[in-house]
VOPAGU-2260 file (C-alpha; in pm, 1 decimal, decimal comma):
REM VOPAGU-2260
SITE   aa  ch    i         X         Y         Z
SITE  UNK   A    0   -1744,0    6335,0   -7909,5
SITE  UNK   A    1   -1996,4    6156,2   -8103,9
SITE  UNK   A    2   -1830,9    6285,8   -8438,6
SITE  UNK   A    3   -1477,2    6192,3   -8344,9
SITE  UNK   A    4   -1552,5    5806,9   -8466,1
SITE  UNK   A    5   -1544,2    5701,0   -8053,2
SITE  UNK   A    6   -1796,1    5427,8   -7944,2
SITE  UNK   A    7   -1830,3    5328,8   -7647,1
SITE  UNK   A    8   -1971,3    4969,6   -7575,9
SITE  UNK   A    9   -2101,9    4805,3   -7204,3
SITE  UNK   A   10   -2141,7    4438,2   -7201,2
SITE  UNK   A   11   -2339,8    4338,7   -6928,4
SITE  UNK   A   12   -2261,0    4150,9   -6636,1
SITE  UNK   A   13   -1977,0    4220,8   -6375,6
SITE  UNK   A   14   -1627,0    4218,4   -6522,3
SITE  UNK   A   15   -1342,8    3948,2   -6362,5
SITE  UNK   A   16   -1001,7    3987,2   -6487,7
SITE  UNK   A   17    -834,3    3597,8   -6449,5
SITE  UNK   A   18    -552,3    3715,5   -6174,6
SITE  UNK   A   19    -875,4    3726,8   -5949,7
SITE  UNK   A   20   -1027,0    3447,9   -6024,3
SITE  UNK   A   21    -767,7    3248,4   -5957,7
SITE  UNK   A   22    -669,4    3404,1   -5635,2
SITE  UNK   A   23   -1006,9    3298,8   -5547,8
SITE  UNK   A   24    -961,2    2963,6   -5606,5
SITE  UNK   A   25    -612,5    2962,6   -5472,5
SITE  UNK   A   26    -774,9    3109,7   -5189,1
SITE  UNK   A   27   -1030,9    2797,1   -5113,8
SITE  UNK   A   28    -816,3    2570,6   -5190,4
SITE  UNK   A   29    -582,1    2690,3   -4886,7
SITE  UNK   A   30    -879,5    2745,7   -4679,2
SITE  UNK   A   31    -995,4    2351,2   -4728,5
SITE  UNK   A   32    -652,1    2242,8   -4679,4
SITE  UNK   A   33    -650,4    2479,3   -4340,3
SITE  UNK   A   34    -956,5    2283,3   -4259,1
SITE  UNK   A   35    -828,1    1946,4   -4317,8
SITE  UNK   A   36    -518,8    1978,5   -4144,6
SITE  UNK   A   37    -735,2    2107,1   -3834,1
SITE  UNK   A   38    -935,6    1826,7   -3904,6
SITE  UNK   A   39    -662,3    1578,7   -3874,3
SITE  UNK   A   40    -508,2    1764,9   -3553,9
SITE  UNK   A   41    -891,9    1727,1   -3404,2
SITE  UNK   A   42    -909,3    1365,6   -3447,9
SITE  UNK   A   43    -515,5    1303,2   -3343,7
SITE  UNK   A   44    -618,0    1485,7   -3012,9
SITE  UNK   A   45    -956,6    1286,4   -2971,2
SITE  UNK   A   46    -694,2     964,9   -3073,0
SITE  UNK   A   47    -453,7    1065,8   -2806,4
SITE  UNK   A   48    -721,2    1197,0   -2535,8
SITE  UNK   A   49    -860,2     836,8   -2596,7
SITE  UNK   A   50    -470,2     693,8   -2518,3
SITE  UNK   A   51    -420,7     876,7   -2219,5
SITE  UNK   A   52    -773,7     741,7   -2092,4
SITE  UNK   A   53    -666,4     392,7   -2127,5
SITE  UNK   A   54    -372,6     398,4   -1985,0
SITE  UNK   A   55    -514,2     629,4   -1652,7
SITE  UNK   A   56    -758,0     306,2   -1641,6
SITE  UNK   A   57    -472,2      79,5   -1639,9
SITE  UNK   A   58    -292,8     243,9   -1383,6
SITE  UNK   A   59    -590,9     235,6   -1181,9
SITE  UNK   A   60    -652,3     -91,6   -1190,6
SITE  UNK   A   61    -319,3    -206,3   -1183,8
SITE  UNK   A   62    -301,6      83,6    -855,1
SITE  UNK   A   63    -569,2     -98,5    -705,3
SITE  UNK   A   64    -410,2    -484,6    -758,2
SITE  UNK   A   65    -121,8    -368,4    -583,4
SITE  UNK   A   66    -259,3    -210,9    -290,6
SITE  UNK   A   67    -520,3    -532,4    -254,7
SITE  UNK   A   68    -221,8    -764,9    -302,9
SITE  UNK   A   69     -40,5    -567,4      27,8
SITE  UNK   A   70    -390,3    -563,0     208,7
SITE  UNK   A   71    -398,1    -890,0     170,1
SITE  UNK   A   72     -21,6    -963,7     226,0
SITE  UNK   A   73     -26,5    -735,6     559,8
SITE  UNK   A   74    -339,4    -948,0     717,4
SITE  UNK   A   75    -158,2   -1244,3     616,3
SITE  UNK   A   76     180,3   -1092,8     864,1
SITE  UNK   A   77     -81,9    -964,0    1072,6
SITE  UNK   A   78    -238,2   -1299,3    1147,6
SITE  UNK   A   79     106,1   -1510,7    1171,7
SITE  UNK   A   80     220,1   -1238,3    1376,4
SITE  UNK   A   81    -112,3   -1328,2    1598,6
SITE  UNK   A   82     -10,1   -1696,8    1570,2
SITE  UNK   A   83     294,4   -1635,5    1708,9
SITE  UNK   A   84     235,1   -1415,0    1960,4
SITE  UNK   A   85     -40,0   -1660,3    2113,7
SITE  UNK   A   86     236,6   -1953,9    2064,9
SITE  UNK   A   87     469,3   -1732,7    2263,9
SITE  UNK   A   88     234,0   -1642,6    2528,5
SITE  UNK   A   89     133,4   -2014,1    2550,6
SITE  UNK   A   90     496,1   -2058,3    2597,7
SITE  UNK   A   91     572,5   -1791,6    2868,4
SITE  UNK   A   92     230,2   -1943,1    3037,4
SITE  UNK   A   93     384,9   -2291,9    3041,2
SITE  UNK   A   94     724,1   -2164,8    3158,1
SITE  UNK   A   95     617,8   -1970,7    3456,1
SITE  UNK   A   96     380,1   -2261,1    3534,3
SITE  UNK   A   97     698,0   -2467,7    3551,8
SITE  UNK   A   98     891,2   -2228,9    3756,9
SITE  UNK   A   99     577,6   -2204,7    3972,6
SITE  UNK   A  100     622,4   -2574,4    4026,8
SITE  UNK   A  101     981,6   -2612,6    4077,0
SITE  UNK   A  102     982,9   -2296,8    4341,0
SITE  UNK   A  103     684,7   -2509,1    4518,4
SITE  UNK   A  104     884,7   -2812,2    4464,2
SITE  UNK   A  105    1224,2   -2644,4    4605,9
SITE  UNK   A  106    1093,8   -2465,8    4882,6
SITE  UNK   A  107     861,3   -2784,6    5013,3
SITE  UNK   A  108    1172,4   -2957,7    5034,7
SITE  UNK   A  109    1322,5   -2649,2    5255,8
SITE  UNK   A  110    1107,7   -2656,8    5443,6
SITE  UNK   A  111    1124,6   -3078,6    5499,1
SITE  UNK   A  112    1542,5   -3024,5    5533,5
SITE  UNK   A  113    1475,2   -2738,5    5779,9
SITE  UNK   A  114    1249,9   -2937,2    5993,7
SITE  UNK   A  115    1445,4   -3254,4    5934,0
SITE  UNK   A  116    1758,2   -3049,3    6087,9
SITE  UNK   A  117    1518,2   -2873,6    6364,6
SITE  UNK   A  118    1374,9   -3223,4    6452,2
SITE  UNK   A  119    1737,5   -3357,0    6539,0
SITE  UNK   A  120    1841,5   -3065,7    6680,5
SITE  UNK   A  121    1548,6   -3119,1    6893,5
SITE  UNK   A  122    1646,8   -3480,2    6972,4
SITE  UNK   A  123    1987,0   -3371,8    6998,1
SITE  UNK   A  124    1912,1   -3170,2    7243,4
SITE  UNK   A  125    1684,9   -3342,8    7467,7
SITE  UNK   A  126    1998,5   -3648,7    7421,6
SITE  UNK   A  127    2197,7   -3397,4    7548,0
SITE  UNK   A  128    1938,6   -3298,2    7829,5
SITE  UNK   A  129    1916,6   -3658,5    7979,8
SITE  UNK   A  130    2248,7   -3760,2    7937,6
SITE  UNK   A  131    2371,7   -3420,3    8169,9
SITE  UNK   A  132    2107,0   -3502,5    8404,1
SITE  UNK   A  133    2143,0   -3850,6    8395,5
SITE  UNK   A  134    2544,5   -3787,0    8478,3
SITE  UNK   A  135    2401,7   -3588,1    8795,6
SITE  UNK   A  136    2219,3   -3865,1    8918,9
């Protein structure tokens, strides 16, 4: 083969044809863009995660104003409803006092009428007495 004219030369080094090299660098190029987009998606979860941690706080305090606002609402009713149960037993108290004292009241003056009318039955009677043995004398 040597006489046919034929040479055959190596150049050192590895061989790249261009379609590789840029497939290469097509290649990065996604691969950075893959990691920026998961980069942004990272940080708009951490942005959102941060969001919903607010706004749980909120809702806990704002959970927590409403349910001291109807503690302290309830022992407000609670102690009115106190006040006016005591007026209303002080009430019932004085009432039945009053009926105590009318009842002594009208039965006191029962019991004056009843011996009022037993008296002059009494007197009555003995009138009658005298007179019918006074008319036999």
């Amino acid at each position: 083969m040597a006489g046919m004219g034929f040479t055959r030369v190596f150049v050192g080094g590895a061989f790249r044809p261009f379609k590789q090299i840029a497939n290469r660098h097509l290649a990065t190029a996604f691969k950075d863009e893959a990691r920026s987009t998961v980069q942004k998606g990272a940080d708009a979860m951490k942005q959102g995660a941060d969001v919903a941690k607010r706004a749980n706080q909120e809702v806990k305090n704002e959970t927590a104003s409403v349910a001291d606002q109807a503690i302290r609402k309830t022992k407000v009713v609670g102690e009115k409803v106190a006040d006016t149960a005591q007026e209303v037993a002080g009430k019932a108290k004085n009432t039945a006092q009053q009926t105590w004292e009318s009842v002594k009241e009208t039965t006191q003056k029962m019991k004056d009428t009843v011996k009022g009318k037993a008296e002059e039955s009494t007197e009555a009677i003995k009138n009658n007495v005298n007179q019918g043995m006074n008319s036999k004398n």
